[in-house]
C-alpha positions as semicolon CSV with decimal commas, in nm:
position;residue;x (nm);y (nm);z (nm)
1;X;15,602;5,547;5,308
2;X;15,274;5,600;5,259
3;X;15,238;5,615;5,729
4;X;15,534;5,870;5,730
5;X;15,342;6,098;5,439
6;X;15,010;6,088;5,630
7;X;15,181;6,203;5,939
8;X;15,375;6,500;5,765
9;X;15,040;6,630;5,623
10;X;14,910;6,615;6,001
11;X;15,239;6,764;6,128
12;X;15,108;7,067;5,849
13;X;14,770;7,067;6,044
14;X;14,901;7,129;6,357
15;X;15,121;7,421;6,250
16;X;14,816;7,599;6,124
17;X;14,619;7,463;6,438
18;X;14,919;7,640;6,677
19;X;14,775;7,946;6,663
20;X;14,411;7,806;6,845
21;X;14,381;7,941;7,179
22;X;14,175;8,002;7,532
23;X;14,166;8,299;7,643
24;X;14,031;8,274;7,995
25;X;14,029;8,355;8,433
26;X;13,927;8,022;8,493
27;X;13,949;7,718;8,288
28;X;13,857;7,601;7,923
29;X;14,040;7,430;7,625
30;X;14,073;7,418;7,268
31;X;13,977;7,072;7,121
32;X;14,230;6,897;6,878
33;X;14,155;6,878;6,523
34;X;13,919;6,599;6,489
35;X;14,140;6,430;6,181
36;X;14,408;6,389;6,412
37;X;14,582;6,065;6,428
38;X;14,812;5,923;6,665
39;X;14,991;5,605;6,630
40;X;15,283;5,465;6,907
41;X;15,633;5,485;6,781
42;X;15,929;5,227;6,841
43;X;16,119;5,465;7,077
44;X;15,948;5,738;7,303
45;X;16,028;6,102;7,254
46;X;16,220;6,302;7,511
47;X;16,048;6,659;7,631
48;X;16,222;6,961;7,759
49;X;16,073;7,282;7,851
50;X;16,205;7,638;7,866
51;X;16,016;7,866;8,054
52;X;16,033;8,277;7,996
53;X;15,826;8,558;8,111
54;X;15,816;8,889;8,018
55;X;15,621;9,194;8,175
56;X;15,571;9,513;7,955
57;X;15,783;9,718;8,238
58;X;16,019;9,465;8,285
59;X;15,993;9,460;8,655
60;X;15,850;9,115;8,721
61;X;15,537;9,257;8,883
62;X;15,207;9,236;8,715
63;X;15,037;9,537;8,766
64;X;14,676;9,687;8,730
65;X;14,621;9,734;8,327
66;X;14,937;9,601;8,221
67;X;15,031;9,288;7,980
68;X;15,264;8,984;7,961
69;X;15,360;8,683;7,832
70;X;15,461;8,310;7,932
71;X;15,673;8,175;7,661
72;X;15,680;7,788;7,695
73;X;15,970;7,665;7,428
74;X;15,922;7,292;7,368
75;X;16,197;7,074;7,266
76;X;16,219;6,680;7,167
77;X;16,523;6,570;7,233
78;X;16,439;6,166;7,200
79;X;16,449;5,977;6,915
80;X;16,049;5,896;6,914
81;X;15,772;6,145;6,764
82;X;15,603;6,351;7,047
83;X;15,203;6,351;6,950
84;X;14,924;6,520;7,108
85;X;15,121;6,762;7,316
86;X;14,951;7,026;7,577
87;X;15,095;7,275;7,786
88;X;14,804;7,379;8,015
89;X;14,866;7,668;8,299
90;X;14,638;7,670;8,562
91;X;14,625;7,941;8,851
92;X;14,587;7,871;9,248
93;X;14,356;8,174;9,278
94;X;14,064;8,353;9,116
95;X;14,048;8,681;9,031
96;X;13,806;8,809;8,728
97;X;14,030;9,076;8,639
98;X;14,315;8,865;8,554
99;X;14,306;8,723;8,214
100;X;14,524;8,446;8,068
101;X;14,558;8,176;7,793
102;X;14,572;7,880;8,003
103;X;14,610;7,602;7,694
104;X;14,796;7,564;7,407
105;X;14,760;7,260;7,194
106;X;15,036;7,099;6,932
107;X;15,023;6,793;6,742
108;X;15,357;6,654;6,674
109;X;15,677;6,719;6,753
110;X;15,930;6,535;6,558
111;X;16,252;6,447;6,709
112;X;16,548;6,748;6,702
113;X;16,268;7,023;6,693
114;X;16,127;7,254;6,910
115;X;15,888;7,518;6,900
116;X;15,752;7,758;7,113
117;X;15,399;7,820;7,274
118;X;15,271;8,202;7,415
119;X;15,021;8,234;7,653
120;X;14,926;8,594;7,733
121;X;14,876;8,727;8,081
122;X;14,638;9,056;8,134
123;X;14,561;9,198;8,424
124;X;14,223;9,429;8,470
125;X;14,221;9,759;8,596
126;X;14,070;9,600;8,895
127;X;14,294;9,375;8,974
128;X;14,410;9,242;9,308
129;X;14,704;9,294;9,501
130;X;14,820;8,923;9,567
131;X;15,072;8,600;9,520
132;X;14,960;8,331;9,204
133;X;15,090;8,015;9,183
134;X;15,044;7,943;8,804
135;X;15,102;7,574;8,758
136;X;15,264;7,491;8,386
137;X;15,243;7,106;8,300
138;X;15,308;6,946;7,961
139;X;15,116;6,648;7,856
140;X;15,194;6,402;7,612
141;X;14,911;6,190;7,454
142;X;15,122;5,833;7,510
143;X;15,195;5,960;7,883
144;X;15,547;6,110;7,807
145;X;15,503;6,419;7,977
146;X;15,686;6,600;8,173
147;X;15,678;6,703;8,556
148;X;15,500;7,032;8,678
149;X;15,698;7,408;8,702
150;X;15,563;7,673;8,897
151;X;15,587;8,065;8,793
152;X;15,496;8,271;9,112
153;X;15,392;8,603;8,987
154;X;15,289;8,894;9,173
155;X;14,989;9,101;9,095
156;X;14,973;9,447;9,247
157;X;14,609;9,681;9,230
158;X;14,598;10,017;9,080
159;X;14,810;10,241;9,225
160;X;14,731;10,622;9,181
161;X;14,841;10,880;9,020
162;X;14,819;11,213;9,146
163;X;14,857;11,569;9,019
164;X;14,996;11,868;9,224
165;X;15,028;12,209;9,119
166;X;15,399;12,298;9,213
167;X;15,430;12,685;9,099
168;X;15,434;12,953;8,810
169;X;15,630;13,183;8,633
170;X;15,551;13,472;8,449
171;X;15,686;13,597;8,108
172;X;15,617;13,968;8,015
173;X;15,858;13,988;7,727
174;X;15,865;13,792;7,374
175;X;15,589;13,649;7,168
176;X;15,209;13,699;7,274
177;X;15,300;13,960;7,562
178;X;15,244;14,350;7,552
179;X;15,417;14,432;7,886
180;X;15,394;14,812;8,092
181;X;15,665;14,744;8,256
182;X;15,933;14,410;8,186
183;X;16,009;14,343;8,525
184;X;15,847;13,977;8,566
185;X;15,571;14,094;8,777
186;X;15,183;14,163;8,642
187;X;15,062;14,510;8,615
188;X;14,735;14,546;8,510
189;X;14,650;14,651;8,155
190;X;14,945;14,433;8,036
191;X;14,901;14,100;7,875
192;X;15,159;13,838;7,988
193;X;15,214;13,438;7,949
194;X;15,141;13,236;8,217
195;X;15,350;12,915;8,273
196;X;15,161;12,630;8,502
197;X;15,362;12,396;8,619
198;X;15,220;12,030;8,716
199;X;15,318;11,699;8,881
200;X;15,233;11,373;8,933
201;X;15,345;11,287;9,290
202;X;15,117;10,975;9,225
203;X;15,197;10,597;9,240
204;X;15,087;10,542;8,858
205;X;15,147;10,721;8,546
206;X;14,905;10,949;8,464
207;X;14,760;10,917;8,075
208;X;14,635;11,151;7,831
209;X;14,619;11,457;8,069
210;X;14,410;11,723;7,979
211;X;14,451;12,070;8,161
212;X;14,189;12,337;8,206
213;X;14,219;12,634;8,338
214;X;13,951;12,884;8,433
215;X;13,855;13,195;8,626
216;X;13,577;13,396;8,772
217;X;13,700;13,713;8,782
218;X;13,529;13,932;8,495
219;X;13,848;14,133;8,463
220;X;14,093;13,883;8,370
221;X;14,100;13,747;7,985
222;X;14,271;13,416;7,952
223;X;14,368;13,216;7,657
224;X;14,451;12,826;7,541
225;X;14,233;12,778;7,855
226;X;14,237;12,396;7,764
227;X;14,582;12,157;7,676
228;X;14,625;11,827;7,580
229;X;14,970;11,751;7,768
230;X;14,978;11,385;7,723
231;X;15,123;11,135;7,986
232;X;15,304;11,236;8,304
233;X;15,546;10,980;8,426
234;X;15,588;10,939;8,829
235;X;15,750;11,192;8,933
236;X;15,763;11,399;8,581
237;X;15,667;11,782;8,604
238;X;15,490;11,936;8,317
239;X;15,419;12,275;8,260
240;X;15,160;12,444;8,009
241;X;15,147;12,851;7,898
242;X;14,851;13,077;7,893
243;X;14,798;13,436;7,808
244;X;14,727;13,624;8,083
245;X;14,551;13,979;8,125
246;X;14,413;14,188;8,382
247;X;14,258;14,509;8,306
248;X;14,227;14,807;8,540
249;X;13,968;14,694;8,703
250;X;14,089;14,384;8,863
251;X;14,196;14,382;9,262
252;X;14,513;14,298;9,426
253;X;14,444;13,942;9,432
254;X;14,346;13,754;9,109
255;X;14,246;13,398;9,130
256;X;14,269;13,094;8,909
257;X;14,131;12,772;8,888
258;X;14,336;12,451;8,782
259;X;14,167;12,125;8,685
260;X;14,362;11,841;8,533
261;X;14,180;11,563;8,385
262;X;14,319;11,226;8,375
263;X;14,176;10,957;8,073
264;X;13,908;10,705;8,291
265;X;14,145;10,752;8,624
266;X;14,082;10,866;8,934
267;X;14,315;11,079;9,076
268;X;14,293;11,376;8,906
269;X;14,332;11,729;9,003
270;X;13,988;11,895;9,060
271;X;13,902;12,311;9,114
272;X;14,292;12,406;9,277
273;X;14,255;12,754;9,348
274;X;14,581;12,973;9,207
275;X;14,602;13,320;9,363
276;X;14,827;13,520;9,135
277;X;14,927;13,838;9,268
278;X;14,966;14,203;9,108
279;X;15,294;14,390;9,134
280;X;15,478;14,077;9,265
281;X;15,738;13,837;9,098
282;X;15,584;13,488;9,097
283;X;15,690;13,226;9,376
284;X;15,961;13,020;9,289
285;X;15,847;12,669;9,163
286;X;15,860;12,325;9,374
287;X;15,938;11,965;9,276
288;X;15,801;11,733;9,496
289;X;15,943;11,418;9,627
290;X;15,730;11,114;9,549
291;X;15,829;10,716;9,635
292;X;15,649;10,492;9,486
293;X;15,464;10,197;9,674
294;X;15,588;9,930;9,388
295;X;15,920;9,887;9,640
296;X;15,711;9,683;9,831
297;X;15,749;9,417;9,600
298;X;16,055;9,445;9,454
299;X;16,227;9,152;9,681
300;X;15,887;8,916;9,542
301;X;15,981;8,909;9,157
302;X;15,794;8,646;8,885
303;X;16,039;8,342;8,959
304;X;15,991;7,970;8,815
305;X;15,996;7,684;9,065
306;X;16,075;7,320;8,929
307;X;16,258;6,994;9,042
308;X;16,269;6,850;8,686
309;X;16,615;6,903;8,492
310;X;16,404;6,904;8,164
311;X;16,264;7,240;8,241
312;X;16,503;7,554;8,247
313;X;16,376;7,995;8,280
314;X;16,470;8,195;8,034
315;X;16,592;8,587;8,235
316;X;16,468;8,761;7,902
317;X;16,742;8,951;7,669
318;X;17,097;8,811;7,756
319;X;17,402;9,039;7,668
320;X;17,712;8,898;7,539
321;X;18,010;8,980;7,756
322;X;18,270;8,821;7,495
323;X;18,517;8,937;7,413
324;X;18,604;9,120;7,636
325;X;18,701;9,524;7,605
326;X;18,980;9,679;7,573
327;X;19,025;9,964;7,852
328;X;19,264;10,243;7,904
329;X;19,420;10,050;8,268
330;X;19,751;9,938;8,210
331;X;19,906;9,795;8,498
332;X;20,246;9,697;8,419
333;X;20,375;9,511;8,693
334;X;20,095;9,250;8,769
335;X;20,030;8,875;8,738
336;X;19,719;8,718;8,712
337;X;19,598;8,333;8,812
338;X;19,298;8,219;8,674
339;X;19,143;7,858;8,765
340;X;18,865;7,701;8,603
341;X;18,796;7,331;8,736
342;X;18,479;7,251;8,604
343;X;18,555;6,804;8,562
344;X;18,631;6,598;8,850
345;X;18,762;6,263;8,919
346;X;18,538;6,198;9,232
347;X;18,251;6,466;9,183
348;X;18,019;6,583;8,954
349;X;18,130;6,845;8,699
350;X;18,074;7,252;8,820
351;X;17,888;7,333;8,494
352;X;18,134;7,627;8,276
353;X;18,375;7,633;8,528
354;X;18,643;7,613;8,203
355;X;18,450;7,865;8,017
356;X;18,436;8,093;8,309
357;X;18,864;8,041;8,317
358;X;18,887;8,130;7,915
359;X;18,623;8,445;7,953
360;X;18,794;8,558;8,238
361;X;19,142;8,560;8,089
362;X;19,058;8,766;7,869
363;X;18,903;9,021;8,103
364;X;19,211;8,998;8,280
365;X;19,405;9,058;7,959
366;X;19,193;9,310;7,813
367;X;19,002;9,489;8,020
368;X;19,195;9,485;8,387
369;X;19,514;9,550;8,203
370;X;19,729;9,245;8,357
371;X;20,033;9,190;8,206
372;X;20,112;8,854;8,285
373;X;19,777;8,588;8,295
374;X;19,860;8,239;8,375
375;X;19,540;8,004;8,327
376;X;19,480;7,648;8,453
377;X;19,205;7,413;8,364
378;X;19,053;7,094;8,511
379;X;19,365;6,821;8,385
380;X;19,645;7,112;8,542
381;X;19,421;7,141;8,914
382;X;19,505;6,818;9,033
383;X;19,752;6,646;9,335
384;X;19,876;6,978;9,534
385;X;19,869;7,217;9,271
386;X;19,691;7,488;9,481
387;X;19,992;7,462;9,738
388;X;20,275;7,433;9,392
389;X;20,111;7,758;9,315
390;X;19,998;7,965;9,607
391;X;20,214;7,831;9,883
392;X;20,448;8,182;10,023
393;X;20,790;8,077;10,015
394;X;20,812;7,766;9,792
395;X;20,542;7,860;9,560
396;X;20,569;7,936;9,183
397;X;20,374;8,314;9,235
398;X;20,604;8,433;9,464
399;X;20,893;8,396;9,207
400;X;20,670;8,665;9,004
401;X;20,652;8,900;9,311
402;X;20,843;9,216;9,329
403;X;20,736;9,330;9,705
404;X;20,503;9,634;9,752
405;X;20,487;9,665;9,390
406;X;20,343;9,376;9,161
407;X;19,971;9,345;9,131
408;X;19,807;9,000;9,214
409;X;19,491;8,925;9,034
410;X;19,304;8,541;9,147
411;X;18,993;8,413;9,008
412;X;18,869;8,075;9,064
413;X;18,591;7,899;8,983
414;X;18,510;7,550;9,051
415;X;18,413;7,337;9,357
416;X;18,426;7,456;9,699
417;X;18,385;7,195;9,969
418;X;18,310;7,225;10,357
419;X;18,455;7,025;10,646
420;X;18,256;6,762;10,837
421;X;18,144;7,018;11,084
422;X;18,055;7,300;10,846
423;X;18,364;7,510;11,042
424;X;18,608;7,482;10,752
425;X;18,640;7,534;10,370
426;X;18,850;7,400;10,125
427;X;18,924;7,436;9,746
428;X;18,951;7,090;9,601
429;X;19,186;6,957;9,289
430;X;19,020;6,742;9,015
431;X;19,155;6,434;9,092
432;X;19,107;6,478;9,501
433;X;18,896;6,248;9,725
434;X;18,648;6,376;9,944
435;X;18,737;6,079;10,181
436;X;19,073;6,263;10,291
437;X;18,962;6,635;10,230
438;X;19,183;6,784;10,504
439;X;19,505;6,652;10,280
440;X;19,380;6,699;9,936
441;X;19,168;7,009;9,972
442;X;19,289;7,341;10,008
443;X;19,180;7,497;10,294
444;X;19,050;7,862;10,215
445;X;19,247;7,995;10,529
446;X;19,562;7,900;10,389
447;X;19,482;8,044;10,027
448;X;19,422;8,383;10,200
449;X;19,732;8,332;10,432
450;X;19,961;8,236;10,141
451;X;19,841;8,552;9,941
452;X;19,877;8,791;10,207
453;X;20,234;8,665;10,258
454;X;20,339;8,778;9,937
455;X;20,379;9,116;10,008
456;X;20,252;9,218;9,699
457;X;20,107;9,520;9,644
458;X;19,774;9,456;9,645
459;X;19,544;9,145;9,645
460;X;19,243;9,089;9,432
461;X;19,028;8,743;9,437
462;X;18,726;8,698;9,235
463;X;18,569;8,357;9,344
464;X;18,293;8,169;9,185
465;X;18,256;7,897;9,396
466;X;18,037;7,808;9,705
467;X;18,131;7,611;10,025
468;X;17,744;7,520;10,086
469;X;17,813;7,104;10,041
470;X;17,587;7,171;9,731
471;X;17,721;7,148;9,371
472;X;17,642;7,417;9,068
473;X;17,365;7,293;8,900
474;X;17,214;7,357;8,553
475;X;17,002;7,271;8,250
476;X;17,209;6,970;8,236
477;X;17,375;6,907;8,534
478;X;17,162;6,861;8,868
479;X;17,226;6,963;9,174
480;X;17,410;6,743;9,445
481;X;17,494;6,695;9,793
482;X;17,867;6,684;9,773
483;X;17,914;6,541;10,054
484;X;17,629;6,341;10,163
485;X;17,591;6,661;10,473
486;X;17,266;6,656;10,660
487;X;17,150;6,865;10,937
488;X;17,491;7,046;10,944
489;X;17,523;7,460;10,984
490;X;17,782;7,574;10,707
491;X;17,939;7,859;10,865
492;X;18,330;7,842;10,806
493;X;18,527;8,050;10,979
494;X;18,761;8,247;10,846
495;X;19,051;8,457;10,844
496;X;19,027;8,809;10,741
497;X;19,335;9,000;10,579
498;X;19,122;9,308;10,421
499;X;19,095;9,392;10,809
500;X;19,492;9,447;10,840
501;X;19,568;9,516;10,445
502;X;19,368;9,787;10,282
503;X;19,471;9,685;9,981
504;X;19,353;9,302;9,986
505;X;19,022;9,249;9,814
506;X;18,777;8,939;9,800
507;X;18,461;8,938;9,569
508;X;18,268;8,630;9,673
509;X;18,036;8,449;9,433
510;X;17,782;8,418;9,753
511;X;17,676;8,354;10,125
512;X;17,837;8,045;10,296
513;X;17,501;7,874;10,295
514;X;17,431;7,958;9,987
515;X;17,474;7,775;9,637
516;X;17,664;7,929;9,346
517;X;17,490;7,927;9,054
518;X;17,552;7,816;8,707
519;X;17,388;8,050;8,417
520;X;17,278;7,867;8,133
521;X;17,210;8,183;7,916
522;X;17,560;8,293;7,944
523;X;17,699;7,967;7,943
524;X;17,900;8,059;8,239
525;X;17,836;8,077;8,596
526;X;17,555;8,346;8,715
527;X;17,859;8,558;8,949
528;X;18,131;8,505;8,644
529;X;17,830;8,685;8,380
530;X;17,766;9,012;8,611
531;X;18,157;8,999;8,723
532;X;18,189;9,074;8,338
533;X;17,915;9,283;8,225
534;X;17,978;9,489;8,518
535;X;18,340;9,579;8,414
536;X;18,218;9,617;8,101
537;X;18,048;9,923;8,197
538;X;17,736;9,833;8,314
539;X;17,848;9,898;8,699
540;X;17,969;10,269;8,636
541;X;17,726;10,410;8,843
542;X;17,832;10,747;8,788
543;X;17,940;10,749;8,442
544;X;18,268;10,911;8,501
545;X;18,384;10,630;8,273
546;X;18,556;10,451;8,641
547;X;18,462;10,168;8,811
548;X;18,533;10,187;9,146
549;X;18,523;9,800;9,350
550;X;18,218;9,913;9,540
551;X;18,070;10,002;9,253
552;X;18,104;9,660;9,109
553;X;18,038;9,507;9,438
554;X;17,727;9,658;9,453
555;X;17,617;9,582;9,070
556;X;17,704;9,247;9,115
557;X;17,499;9,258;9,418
558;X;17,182;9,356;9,292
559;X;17,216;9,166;8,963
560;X;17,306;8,820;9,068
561;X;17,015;8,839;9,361
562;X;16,778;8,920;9,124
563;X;16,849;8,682;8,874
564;X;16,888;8,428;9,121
565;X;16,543;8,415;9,274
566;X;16,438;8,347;8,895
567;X;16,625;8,048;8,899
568;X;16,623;7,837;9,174
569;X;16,683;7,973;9,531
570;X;16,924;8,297;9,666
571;X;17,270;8,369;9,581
572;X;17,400;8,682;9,763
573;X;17,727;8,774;9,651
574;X;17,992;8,946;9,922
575;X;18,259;9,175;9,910
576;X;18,533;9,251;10,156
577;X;18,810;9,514;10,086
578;X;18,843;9,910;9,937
579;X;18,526;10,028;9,794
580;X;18,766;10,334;9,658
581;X;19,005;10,130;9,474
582;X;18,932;10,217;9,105
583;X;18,968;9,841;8,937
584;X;18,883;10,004;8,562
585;X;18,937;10,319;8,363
586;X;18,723;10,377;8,010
């Protein structure tokens, strides 16, 4: 008794010692406190580590003068007391004007709990352009730690901002004008308002902006010479009024001068010379084009890089996609089949397979409008149930089939398996045998075949599955080699009926050679999530409240690429059919 109460008061300790920290470019530590006590326990403890990162723009870059943080969530999930944990980040390169916590000290961790460790990232306004390899390890004072992650992050230096002077207009009628003549031009002897209008065709936002105008010219009063106009965004245009007036004195040809100061930046706009004309309607005003440089690094996003199974990434804030929404698409004479085979007999699960079936009904239901949805799990996908179902003239869909009329909806997800050679691919039932995978596998040709047959009116197949050899991997679940392949080019050739039947559609989870993913955050599989969200709504591009296939194609694109290389490795999804056909109305 009297052990266990020593050891909660120290477990108290290290909740107030938590919040010690390095803050540090190179290396340094924080000491434990020196009452600490560690003792061996009967059984070990059991560490797992989720990894997030956040940037302040959200972009995965770390750029010149802006923040972030490395969350590192610690979880015991054994049934011995974790003591003396650190979680230590190191980089692979120096650079002065990047600034990051690089320890983080904890006590105890008792069995069932987890907590959650912050190290900040800042970089300088000097900062290099250039790949780090920031190395996260967790240590464990009796040894249990765990393996090494990697987070390669992308710093990129200071880009500029830069202010042009795009134009004027001139107001000689309202408030704070005494116009000769209203006609929008300048006579002298009137006093008129000036607008200046400013851009930043930079590659940075520009802050606290102050303008100034001036002018030489003895015959020309001005006022609110100097404004305070804040930030300018990339690209943003700005504009600032001054009174204006010329007395009768003045020539044909009045000149200003523009300076725009920028807070500690370079970049700013210095003595622009403004020739403002008598008798003359002002020019009309430009925009400018501007393209920022970041684009460079968009395809080289912060991504985590680990072999263990106890550490998983976090891809920040995680919308819910259930249930699903209710849409204004009815379509009345359709029939969905939806397949989730996530247990097998012979092969390692396909993590949510069954969860991507149930959320996916309902989208079907809900959302698609599908009047009929038929839904089979793991224990329904066995012997030849892909033929009982799919198979043209003795198949149970074709009963449902009224030709050039019903609607066919398919989404599977689950296992897909390659032949020897890497030239074929095959769905597989639960119970099948990868021995004799030409007889109980489903070859992919045949699927498309059978549905084409139909004579339906149209074809739709969403399919989250990958014919790589590999399986879906997750928190969980590892990845495997389903098939023991090695040295073998996975390039299965197939038929293709969207090239004869513009109304036969196939959204593809990913790339032949490429693994499927399963999301952990969604608790589904990473294509099944943005298949969702985007119908949803996030893939209305134009927000005509339609989403056309390519623009879901092209959501689901961007999405599950990005996403992916914050995982582990590239998943391209595909798409093959009408961009035009309009899957959902809102």
């Amino acid at each position: 008794m009297k052990k266990i109460l020593i050891l909660g008061l120290l477990a108290l300790v290290a909740l107030k010692g938590q919040s010690q920290k390095t803050f540090s470019g190179k290396s340094g530590s924080t000491n434990f406190t020196p009452t600490a006590q560690f003792e061996r326990q009967d059984m070990p403890p059991n560490l797992y580590v989720n990894l997030k990162f956040n940037d302040d723009n959200g972009n995965g870059i770390l750029e010149a003068e802006e923040s972030a943080e490395l969350i590192v969530t610690l979880s015991n999930k054994g049934l011995g007391l974790a003591q003396g944990l650190e979680a230590i980040v190191k980089s692979d390169i120096y650079d002065a004007h990047l600034k990051f916590d690089n320890k983080r000290e904890f006590l105890y961790l008792y069995p069932g709990k987890t907590v959650s460790l912050t190290f900040e990232i800042k970089a300088g306004l000097n900062i290099k352009t250039q790949q780090h390899k920031f190395t996260i390890a967790v240590k464990e004072h009796y040894g249990y730690d765990t393996d090494e992650a990697i987070l390669t992050l992308n710093t990129l230096e200071y880009q500029q901002p830069k202010i042009a002077f795009s134009g004027f207009e001139v107001y000689d009628s309202g408030e704070g004008t005494s116009a000769i003549e209203q006609d929008g031009a300048i006579q002298p002897g009137e006093k008129v308002q000036l607008e200046l209008f400013i851009q930043n065709v930079g590659q940075n936002i520009a802050k606290n902006a102050v303008v100034n105008i001036k002018t030489n010219d003895p015959n020309v009063y001005l006022t609110n010479q100097n404004l305070k106009i804040g930030h300018l965004n990339i690209g943003e245009v700005k504009s600032v009024k001054i009174g204006f007036s010329p007395n009768k004195r003045v020539s044909d040809k009045m000149l200003l001068t523009l300076n725009v100061n920028i807070d500690k930046y370079k970049g700013s706009l210095k003595n622009q010379s403004i020739e403002v004309p008598l008798n003359k309607p002002a020019p009309e005003p430009i925009v400018l084009n501007v393209e920022a440089n970041i684009k460079k690094l968009q395809n080289q996003v912060a991504k985590f890089e680990y072999t263990s199974q106890k550490f998983s990434a976090n891809i920040g804030t995680i919308e819910r996609i259930n249930p699903a929404p209710i849409s204004k698409t009815k379509r009345p004479n359709s029939i969905g089949v939806v397949i989730g085979v996530e247990h097998y007999d012979n092969l390692p699960p396909a993590p949510f397979a069954e969860n991507d079936a149930k959320i996916v009904t309902d989208y079907f239901k809900n959302t698609l409008g599908i009047k009929k949805v038929v839904t089979f799990r793991s224990l329904e996908a066995t012997g030849f149930f892909f033929d009982d179902i799919f198979n043209a003239q003795l198949g149970e869909l074709q009963k449902e089939i009224i030709k050039g009329e019903t609607e066919v909806y398919v989404f599977y997800s689950g296992h897909g398996l390659p032949s020897k050679n890497g030239k074929e691919a095959y769905l597989f039932p639960s119970n099948g045998k990868t021995e004799r995978l030409e007889t109980d596998g489903y070859n992919i040709n045949t699927f498309y075949k059978n549905l084409d047959e139909l004579g339906a009116k149209s074809i739709t197949i969403f399919m989250d599955a990958c014919f790589s050899g590999a399986s879906k991997n997750s928190e969980e679940i590892s990845q495997k080699n389903l098939l023991s392949m090695k040295g073998v080019s996975i390039n299965p050739k197939t038929i293709q009926p969207w090239a004869t039947n513009n109304n036969y559609s196939v959204f593809s989870s990913s790339q032949a050679n490429e693994t499927s993913l399963a999301f952990d955050d969604s608790q589904s599989g990473l294509f099944t999530y943005y298949l969702c969200l985007g119908l949803k709504g996030a893939a209305d591009s134009d927000n005509n409240k339609k989403i056309t296939q390519g623009e879901l194609s092209d959501y689901i694109l961007v999405k599950v690429k990005e996403t992916s290389k914050k995982l582990v490795g590239i998943q391209t999804p595909e798409f093959n059919g009408n961009r035009e056909t309009i899957i959902v109305e809102y």
